[in-house]
N, C-alpha and C positions, 0 to 999 in steps of 0.2 A: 657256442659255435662248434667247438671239438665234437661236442653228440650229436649238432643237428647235421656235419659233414658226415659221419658213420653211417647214418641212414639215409640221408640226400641219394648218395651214389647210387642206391638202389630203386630213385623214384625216375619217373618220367622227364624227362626234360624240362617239358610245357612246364609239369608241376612246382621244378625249383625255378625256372623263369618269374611265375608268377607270384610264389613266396618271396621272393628276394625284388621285385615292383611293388610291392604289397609293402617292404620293410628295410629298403635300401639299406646293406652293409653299415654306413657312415654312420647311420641312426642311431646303433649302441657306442659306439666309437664316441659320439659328442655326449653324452649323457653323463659325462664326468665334467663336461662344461656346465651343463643344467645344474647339475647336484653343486658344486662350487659355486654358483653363482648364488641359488635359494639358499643358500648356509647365510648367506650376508641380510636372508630378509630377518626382520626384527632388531639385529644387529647393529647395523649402520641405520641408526633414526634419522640422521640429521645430515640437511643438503646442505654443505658448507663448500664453496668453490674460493676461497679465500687461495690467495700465492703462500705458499708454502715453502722454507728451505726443507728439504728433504734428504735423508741419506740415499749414494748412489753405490753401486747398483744396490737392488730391493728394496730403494723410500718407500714410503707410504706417510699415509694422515693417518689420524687415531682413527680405530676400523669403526666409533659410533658414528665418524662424519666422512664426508665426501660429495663427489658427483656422479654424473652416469657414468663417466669415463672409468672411475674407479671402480663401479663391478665389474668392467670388464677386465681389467688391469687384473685385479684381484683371483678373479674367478683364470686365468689363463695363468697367474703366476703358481696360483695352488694345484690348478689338474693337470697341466700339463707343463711347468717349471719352465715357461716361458716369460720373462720380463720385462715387458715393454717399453717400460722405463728406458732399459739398457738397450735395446733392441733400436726403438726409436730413437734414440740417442745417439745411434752409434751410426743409423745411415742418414740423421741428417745432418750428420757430422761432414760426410761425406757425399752427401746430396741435399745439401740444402736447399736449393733454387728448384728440386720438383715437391716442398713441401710450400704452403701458404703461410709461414711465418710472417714475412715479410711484409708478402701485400697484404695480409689483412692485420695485422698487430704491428706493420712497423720493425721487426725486430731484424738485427743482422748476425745473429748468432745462433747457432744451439743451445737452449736452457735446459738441464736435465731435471728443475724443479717443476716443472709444467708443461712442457712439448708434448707429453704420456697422457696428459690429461685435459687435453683438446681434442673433440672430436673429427675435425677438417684432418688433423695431423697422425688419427688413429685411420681414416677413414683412404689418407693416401697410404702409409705403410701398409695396411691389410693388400688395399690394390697391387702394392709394389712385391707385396710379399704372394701374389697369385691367387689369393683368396676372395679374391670376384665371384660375384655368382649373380645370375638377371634380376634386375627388378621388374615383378609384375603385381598381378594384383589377384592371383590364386593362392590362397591358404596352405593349398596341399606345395608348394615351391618354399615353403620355411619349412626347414626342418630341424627339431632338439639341440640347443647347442649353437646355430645359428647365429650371427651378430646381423642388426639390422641399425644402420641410420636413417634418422629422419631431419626434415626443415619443418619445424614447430609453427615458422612464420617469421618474417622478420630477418632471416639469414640467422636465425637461432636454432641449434644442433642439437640433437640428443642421440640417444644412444641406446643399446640393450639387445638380450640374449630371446632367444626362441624358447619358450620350453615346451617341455614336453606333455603338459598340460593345457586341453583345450576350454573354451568357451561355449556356450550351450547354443550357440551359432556352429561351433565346428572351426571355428578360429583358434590360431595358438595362440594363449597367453603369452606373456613379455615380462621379463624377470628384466628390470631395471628400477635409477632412482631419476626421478623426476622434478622433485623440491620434497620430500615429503621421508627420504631414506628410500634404501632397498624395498620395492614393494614387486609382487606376481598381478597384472592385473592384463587387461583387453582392451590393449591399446594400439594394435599393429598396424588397422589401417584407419586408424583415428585420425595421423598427420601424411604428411607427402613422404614418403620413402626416399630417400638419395642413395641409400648404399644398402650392397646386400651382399654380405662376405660366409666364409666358410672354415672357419681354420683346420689346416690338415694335421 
């Protein structure tokens, strides 16, 4: 960015307008999300959603097992030393009653074993945390880095990253795990979208 500002200053206006539409700023920005999240494929083989005691802050499960929730956990814990875990935990400590614990599980507490690892409960802290962004149904509105939910069917959640690699459609690939581990494959408008976040 430091070289392509050196020379910028001296192009036409029109010209860096149209560079910077072409490759919006944010795009290298999240690319430490992509790269942190693809480290987990091969890695993590095994979709294991079992309740776990975990240590707090920074739990985890052994990095071969997990759920979708967990690349993302993972992948924001390592590129950008945000921890969800703790993060989660700590506003629904204090805002319990705008997360779905309750009405859908029942629960009347904050658990820091599994709150992090529920998608309803990743998908209101993002909102709460201002990381909204529209659900549509153009390719080009995902961008690298990106988190997307979906409803599978059934009131069943998943989860997963943008990347930065396309589909021979021109779709972006989806760095998530599904039942099967961490896998990159072309699944983004395979189910119904519920959430489209951005983290800054």
């Amino acid at each position: 960015m430091a070289v392509f500002a050196r020379y910028a200053r001296h192009w036409p206006a029109w010209v860096v307008a149209t560079l910077f539409a072409a490759s919006p700023p944010c795009l290298a920005d999240s690319l430490d999300l992509v790269k942190a999240a693809r480290q987990q494929v091969g890695v993590t083989v095994v979709y294991d959603g079992r309740y776990q005691v975990l240590a707090y802050p920074g739990g985890d499960v052994p990095i071969e097992r997990g759920v979708c929730t967990d690349v993302i956990v993972r992948a924001l814990r390592g590129a950008r030393g945000l921890d969800l875990q703790k993060l989660v935990h700590e506003d629904m400590s204090t805002h319990f009653r705008e997360y779905p614990s309750k009405a859908r599980w029942g629960l009347e507490a904050p658990d820091a074993n599994i709150d992090h690892r529920r998608v309803p409960n990743l998908m209101t802290w993002f909102q709460r945390a201002g990381y909204s962004r529209a659900v549509t149904a153009d390719a080009r509105d995902y961008l690298p880095g990106d988190i997307v939910a979906w409803n599978l069917g059934g009131a069943i959640t998943h989860i997963g990253f943008i990347s930065d690699r396309r589909s021979g459609g021109g779709v972006p690939l989806v760095i998530h795990n599904i039942g099967a581990g961490t896998r990159e494959e072309d699944i983004l408008f395979r189910f119904t979208i519920i959430g489209h976040y951005r983290p800054e």
